[in-house]
PASEBA-1860 file (N, C-alpha, C; in nm, 3 decimals):
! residues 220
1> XXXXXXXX> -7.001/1.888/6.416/-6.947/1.912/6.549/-6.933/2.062/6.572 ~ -6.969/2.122/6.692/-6.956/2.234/6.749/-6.825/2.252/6.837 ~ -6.704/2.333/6.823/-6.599/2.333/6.895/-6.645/2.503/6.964 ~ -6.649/2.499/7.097/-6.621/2.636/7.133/-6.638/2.662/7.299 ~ -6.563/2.694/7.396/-6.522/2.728/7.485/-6.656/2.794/7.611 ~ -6.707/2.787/7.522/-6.856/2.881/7.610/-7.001/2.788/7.599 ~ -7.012/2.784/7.665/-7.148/2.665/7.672/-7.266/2.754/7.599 ~ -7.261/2.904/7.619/-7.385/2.904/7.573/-7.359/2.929/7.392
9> XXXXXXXX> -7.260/2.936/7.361/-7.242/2.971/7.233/-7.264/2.799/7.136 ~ -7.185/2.725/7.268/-7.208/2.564/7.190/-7.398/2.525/7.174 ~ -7.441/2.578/7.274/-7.597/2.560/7.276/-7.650/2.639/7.219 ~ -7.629/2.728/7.135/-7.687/2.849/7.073/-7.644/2.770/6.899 ~ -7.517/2.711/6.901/-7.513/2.688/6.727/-7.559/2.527/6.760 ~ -7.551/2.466/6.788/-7.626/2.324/6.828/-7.763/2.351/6.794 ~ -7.820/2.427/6.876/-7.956/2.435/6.856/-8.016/2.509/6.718 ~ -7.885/2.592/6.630/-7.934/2.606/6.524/-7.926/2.511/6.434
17> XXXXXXXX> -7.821/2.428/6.452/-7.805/2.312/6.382/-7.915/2.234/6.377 ~ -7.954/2.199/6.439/-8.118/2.075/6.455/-8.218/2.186/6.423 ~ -8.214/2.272/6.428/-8.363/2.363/6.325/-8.343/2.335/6.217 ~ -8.199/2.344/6.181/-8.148/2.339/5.994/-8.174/2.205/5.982 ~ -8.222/2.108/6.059/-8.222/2.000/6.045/-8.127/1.846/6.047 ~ -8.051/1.877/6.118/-7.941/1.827/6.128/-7.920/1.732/6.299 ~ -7.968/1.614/6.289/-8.010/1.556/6.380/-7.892/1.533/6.462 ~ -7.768/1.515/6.422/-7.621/1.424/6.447/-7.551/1.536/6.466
25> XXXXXXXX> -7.546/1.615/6.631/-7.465/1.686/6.618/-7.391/1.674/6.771 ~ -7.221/1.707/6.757/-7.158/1.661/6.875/-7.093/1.797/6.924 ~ -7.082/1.790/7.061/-6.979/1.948/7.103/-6.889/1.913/7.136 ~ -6.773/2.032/7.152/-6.651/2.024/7.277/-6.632/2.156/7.277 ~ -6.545/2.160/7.415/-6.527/2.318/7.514/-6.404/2.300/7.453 ~ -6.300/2.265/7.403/-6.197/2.255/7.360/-6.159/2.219/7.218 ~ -6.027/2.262/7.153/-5.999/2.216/7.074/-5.959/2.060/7.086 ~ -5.890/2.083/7.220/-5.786/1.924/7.253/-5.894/1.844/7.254
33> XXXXXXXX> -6.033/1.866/7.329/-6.099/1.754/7.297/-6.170/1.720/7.180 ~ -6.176/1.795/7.074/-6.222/1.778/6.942/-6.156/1.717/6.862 ~ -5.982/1.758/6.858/-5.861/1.664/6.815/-5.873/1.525/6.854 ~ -5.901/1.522/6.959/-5.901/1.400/7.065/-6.011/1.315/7.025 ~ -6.140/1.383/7.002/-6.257/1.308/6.982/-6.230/1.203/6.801 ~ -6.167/1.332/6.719/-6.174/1.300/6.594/-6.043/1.163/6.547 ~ -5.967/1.147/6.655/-5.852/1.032/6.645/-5.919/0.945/6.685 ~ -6.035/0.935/6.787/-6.068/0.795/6.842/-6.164/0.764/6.742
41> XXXXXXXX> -6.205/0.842/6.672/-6.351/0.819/6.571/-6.288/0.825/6.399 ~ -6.162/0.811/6.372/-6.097/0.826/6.271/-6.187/0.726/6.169 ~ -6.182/0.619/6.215/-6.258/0.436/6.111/-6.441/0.433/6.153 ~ -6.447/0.566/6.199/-6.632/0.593/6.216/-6.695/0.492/6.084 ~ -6.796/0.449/6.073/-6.855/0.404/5.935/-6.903/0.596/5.892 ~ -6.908/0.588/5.757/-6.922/0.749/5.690/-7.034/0.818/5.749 ~ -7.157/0.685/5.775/-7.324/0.765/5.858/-7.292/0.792/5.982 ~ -7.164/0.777/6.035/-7.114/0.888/6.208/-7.006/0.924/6.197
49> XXXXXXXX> -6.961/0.995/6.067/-6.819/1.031/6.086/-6.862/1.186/6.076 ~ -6.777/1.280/6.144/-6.807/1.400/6.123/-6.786/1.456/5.965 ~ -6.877/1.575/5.923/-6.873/1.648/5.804/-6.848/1.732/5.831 ~ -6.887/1.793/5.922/-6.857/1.977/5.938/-6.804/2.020/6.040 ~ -6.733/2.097/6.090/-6.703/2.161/6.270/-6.720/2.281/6.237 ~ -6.782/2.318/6.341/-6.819/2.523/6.368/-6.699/2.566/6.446 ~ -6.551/2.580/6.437/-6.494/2.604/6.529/-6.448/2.701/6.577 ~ -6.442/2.762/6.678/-6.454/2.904/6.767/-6.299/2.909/6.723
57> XXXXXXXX> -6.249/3.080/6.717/-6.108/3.124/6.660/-6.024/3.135/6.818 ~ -6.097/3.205/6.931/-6.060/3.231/7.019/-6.105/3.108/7.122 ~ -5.991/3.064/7.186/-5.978/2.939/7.283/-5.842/2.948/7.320 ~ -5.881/2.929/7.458/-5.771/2.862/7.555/-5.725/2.745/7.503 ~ -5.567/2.755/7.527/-5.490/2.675/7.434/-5.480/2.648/7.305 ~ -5.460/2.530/7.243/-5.511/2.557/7.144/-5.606/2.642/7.057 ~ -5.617/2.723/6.983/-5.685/2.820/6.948/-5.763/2.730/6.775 ~ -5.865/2.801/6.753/-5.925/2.738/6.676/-5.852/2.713/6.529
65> XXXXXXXX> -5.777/2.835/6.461/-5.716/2.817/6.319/-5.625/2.705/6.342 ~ -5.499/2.694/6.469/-5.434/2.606/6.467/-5.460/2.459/6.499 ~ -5.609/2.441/6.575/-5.679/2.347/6.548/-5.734/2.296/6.415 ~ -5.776/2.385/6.345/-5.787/2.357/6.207/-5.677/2.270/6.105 ~ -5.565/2.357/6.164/-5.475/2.357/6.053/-5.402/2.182/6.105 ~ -5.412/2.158/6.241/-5.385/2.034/6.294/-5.491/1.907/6.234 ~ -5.597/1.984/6.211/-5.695/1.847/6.155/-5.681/1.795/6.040 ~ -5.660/1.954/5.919/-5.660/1.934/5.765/-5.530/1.859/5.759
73> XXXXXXXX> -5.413/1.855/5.864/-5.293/1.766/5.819/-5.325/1.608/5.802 ~ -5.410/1.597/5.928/-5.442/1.415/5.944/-5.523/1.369/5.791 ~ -5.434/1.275/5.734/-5.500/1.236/5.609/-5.658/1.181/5.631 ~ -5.636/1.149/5.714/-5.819/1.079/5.755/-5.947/1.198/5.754 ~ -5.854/1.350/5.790/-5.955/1.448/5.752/-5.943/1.591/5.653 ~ -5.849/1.522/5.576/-5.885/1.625/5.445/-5.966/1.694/5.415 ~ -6.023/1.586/5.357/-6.216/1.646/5.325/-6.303/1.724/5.446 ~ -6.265/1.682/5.586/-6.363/1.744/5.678/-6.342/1.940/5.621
81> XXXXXXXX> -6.522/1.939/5.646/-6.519/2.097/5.569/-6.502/2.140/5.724 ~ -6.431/2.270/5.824/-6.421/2.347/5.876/-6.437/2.484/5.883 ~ -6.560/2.521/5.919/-6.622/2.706/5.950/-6.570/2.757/6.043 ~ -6.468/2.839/6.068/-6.420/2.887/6.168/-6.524/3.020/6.245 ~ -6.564/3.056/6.366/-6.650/3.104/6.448/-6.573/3.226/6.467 ~ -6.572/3.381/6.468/-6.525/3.443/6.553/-6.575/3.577/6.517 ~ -6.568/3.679/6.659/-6.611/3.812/6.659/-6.495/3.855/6.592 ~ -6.404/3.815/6.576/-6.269/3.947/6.488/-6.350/3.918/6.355
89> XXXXXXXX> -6.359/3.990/6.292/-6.336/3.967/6.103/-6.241/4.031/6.018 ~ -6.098/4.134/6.111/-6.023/4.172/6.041/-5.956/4.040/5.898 ~ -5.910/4.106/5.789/-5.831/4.017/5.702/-5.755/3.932/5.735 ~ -5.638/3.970/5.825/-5.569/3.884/5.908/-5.638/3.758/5.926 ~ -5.727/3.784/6.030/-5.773/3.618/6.067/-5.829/3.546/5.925 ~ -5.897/3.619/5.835/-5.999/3.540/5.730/-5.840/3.455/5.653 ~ -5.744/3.525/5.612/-5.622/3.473/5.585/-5.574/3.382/5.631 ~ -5.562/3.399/5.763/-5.485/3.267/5.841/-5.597/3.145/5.873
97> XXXXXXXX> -5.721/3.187/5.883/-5.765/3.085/5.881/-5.807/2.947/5.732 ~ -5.793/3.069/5.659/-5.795/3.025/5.496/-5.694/2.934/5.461 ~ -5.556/2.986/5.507/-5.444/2.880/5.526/-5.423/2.767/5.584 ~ -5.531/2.776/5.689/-5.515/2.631/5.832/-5.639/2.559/5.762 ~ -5.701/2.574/5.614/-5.792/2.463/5.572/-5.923/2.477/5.609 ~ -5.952/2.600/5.654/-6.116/2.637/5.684/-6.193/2.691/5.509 ~ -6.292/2.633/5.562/-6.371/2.672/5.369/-6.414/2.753/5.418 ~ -6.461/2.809/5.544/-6.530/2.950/5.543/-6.522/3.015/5.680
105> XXXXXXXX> -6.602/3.117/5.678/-6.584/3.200/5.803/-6.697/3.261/5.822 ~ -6.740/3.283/5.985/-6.846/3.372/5.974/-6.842/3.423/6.152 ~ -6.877/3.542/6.148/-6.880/3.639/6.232/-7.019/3.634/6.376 ~ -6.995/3.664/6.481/-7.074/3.687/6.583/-7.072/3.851/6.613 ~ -7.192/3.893/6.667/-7.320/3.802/6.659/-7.368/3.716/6.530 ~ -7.389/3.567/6.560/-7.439/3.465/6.419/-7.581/3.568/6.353 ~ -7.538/3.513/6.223/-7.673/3.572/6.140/-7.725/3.425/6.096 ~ -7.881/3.406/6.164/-7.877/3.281/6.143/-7.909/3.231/6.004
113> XXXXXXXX> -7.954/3.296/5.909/-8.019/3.261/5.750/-7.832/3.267/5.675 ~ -7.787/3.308/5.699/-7.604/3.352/5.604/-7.560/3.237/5.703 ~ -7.554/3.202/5.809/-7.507/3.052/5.876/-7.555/2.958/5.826 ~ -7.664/2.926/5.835/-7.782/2.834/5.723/-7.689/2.822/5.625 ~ -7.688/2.876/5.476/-7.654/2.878/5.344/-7.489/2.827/5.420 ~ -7.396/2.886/5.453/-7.235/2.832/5.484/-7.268/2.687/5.513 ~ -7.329/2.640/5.620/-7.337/2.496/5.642/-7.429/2.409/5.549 ~ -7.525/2.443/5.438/-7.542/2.423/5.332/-7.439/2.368/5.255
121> XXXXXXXX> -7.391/2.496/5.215/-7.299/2.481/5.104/-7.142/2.405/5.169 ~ -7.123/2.421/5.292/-6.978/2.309/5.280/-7.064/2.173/5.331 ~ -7.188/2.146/5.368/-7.207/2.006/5.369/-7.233/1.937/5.219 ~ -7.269/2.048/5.116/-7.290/1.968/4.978/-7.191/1.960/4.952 ~ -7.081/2.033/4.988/-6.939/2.021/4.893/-6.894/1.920/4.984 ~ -6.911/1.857/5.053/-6.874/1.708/5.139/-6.904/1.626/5.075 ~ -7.010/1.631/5.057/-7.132/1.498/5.040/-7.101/1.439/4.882 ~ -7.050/1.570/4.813/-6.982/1.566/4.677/-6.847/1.504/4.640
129> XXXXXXXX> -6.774/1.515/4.709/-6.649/1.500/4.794/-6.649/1.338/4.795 ~ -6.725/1.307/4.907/-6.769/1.155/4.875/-6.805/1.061/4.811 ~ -6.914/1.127/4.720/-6.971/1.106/4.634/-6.817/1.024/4.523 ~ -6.812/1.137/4.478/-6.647/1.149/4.400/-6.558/1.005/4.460 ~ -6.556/0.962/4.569/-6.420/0.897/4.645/-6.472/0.763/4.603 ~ -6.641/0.734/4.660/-6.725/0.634/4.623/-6.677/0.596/4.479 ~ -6.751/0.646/4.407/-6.743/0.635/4.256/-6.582/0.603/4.202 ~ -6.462/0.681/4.215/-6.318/0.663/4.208/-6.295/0.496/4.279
137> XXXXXXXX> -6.298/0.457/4.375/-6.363/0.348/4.427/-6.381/0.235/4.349 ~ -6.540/0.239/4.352/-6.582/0.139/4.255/-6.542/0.130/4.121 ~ -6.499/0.257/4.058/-6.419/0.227/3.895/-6.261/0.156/3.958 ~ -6.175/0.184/4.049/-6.109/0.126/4.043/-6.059/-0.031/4.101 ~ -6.230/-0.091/4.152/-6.201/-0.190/4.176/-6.227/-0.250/4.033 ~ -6.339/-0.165/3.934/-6.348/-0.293/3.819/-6.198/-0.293/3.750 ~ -6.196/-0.191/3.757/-6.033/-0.203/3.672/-5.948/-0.274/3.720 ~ -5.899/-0.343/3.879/-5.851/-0.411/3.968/-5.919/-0.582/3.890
145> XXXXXXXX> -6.069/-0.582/3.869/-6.154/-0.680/3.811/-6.094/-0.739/3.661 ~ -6.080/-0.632/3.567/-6.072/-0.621/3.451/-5.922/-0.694/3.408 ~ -5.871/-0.641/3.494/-5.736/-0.678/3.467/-5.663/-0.795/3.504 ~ -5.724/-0.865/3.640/-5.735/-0.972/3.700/-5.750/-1.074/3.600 ~ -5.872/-0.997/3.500/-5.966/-1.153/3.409/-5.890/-1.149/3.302 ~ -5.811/-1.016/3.276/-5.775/-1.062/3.151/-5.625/-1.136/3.194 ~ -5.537/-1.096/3.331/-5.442/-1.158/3.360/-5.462/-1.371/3.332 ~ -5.580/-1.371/3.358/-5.646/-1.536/3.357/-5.698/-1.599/3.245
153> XXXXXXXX> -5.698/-1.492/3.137/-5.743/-1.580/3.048/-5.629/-1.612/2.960 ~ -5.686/-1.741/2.930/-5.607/-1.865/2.874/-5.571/-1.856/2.709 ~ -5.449/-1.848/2.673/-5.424/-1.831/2.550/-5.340/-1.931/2.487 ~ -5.377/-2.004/2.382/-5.300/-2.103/2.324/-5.192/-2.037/2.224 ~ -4.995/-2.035/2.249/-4.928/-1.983/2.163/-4.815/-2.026/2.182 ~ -4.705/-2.020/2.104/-4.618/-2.070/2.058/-4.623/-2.185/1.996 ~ -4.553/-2.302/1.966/-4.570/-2.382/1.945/-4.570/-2.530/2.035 ~ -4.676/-2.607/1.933/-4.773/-2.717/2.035/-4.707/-2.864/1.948
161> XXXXXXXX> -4.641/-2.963/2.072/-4.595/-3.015/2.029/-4.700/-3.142/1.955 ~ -4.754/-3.192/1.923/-4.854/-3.292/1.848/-4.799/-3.392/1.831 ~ -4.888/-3.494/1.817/-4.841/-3.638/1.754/-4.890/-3.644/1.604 ~ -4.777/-3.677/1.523/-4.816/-3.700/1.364/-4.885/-3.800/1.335 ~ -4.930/-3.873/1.445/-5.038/-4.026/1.397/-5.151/-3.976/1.488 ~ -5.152/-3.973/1.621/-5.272/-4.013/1.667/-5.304/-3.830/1.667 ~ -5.241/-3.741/1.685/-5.299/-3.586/1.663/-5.264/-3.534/1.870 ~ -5.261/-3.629/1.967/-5.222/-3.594/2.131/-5.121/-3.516/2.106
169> XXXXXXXX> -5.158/-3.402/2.177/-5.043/-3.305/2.225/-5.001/-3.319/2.372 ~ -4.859/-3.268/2.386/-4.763/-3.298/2.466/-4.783/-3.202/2.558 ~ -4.824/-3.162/2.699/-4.852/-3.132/2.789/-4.719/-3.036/2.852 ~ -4.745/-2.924/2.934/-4.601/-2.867/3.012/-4.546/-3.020/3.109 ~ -4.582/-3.076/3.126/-4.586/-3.184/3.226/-4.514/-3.269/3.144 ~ -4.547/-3.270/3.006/-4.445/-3.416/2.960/-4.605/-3.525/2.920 ~ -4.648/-3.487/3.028/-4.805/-3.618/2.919/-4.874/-3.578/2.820 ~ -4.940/-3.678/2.769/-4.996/-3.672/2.599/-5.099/-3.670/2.619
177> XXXXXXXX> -5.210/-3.558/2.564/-5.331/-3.582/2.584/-5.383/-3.528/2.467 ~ -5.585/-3.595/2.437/-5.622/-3.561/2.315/-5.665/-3.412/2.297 ~ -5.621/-3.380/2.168/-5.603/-3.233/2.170/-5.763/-3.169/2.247 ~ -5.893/-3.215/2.253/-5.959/-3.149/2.244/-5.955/-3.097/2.435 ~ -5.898/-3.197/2.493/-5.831/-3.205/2.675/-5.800/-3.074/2.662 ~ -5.653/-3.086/2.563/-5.597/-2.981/2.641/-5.675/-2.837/2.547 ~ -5.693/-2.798/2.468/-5.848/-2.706/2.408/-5.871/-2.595/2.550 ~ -5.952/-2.757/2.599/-6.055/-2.735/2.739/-5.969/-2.679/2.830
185> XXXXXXXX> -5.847/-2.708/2.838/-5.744/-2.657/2.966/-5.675/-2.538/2.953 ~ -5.673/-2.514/2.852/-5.593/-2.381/2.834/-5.638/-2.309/2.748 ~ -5.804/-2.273/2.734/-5.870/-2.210/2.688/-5.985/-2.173/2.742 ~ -6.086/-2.051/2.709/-6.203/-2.077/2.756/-6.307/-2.135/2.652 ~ -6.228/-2.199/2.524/-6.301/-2.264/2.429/-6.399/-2.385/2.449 ~ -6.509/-2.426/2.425/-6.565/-2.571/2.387/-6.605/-2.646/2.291 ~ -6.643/-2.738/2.279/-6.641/-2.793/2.158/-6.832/-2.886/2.111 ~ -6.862/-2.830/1.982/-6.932/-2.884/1.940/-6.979/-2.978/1.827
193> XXXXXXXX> -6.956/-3.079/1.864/-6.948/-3.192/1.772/-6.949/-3.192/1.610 ~ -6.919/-3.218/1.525/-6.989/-3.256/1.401/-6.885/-3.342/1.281 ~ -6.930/-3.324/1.170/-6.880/-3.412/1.105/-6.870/-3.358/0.969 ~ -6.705/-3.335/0.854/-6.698/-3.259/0.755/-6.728/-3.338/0.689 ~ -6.730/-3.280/0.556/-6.819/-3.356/0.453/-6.694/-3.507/0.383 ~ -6.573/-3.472/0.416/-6.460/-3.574/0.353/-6.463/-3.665/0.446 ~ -6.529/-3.624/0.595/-6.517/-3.779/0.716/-6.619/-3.859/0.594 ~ -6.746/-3.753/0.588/-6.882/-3.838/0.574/-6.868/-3.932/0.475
201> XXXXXXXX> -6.780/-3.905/0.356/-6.735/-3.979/0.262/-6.688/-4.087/0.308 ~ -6.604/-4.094/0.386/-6.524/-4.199/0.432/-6.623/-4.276/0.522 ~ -6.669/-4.209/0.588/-6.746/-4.331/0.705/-6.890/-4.333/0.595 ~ -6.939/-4.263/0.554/-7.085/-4.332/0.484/-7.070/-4.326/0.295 ~ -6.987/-4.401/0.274/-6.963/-4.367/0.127/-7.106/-4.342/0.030 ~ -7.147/-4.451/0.014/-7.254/-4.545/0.026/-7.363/-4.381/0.011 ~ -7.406/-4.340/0.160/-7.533/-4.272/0.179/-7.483/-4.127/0.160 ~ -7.307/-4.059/0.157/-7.273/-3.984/0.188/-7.321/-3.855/0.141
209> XXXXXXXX> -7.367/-3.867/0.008/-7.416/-3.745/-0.099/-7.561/-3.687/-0.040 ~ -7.613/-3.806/0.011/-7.769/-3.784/0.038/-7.725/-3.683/0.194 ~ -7.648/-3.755/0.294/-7.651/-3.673/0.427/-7.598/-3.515/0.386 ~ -7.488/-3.491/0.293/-7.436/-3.354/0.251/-7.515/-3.269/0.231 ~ -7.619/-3.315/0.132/-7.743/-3.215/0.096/-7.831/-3.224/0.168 ~ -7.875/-3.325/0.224/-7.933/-3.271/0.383/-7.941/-3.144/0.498 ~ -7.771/-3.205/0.503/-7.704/-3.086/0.578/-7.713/-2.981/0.542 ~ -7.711/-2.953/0.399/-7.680/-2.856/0.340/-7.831/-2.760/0.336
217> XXXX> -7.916/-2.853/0.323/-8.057/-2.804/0.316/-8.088/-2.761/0.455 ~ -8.040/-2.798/0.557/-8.081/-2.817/0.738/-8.012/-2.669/0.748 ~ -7.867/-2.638/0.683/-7.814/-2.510/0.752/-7.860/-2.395/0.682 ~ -7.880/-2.410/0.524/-7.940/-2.315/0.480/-8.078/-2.273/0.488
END
């Protein structure tokens, strides 16, 4: 955005702006309407929110540093980088405008190659800026993620009340179910079948020696 009081000065950095390549560019003759513009456009999506303002020092009413210094307060534009415009270059102003949240300054008559490089360099330090917020962002939604899953996962502890005959454990509820139920319910455990070698005895006495070394041959 171009802020500045004189039409031909707004059409003079506008039009350097789109040489530098910069397709998306907005004016105002005022500060009030630049304040004004940037409250109604606060929730812009980021591909039309402003990055940069050229803003003129000298203006009716509002004047440009205290326009500045009114924008860098609104949390919504921290990050906006601000070049303040003006024929003074005493210390004074580079100071006060340094204070009202401008990253830089540059003098008229514009030098257009040293204007170039300023809007360069505070649009990368934006774009970086973002970059940064993005990324902060997405790490803190996994961590929002991370913590969620581990809030959910299921841990079997303290003690489980059991049955000494049939092996059903006793439920928060008061019902009895077979242990491998509740396993499944309050774990992310599952279960895969098989059979130890003291069942096999018992259920295949008979064949039991032959299935062991089987097994034994099958796993090794």
């Amino acid at each position: 955005m171009v802020v500045d009081d004189t039409r031909e000065m707004l059409l003079l950095l506008e039009g350097y702006l789109r040489e530098f390549g910069y397709s998306q560019v907005s004016t105002a003759q005022s500060a009030n309407i630049a304040i004004k513009y940037l409250a109604e456009n606060a929730k812009s999506p980021p591909e039309e929110a402003i990055d940069l303002i050229l803003m003129d020092v000298n203006m009716p009413g509002i004047d440009g540093i205290e326009a500045c210094r009114r924008i860098k307060m609104d949390p919504n534009f921290m990050d906006l980088q601000i070049i303040v415009v003006s024929a003074n270059d005493d210390t004074d102003h580079l100071i006060r405008a340094s204070d009202a949240g401008a990253m830089d300054y540059v003098t008229k008559p514009l030098k257009r190659l040293e204007l170039q490089a300023q809007v360069r360099s505070a649009l990368t330090l934006k774009h970086a800026i973002d970059s940064e917020k993005r990324t902060n962002a997405v790490l803190n939604r996994t961590n929002e993620e991370l913590t969620e899953a581990l809030a959910n996962v299921k841990l079997l502890k303290g003690l489980l009340p059991i049955c000494a005959s049939c092996k059903n454990i006793r439920n928060d509820s008061g019902y009895w179910s077979g242990i491998e139920a509740y396993i499944v319910e309050h774990t992310e455990a599952d279960f895969s079948h098989a059979i130890c070698p003291d069942c096999i005895k018992k259920i295949y006495p008979c064949i039991s020696q032959e299935i062991i070394d089987e097994l034994s041959e099958t796993s090794g």
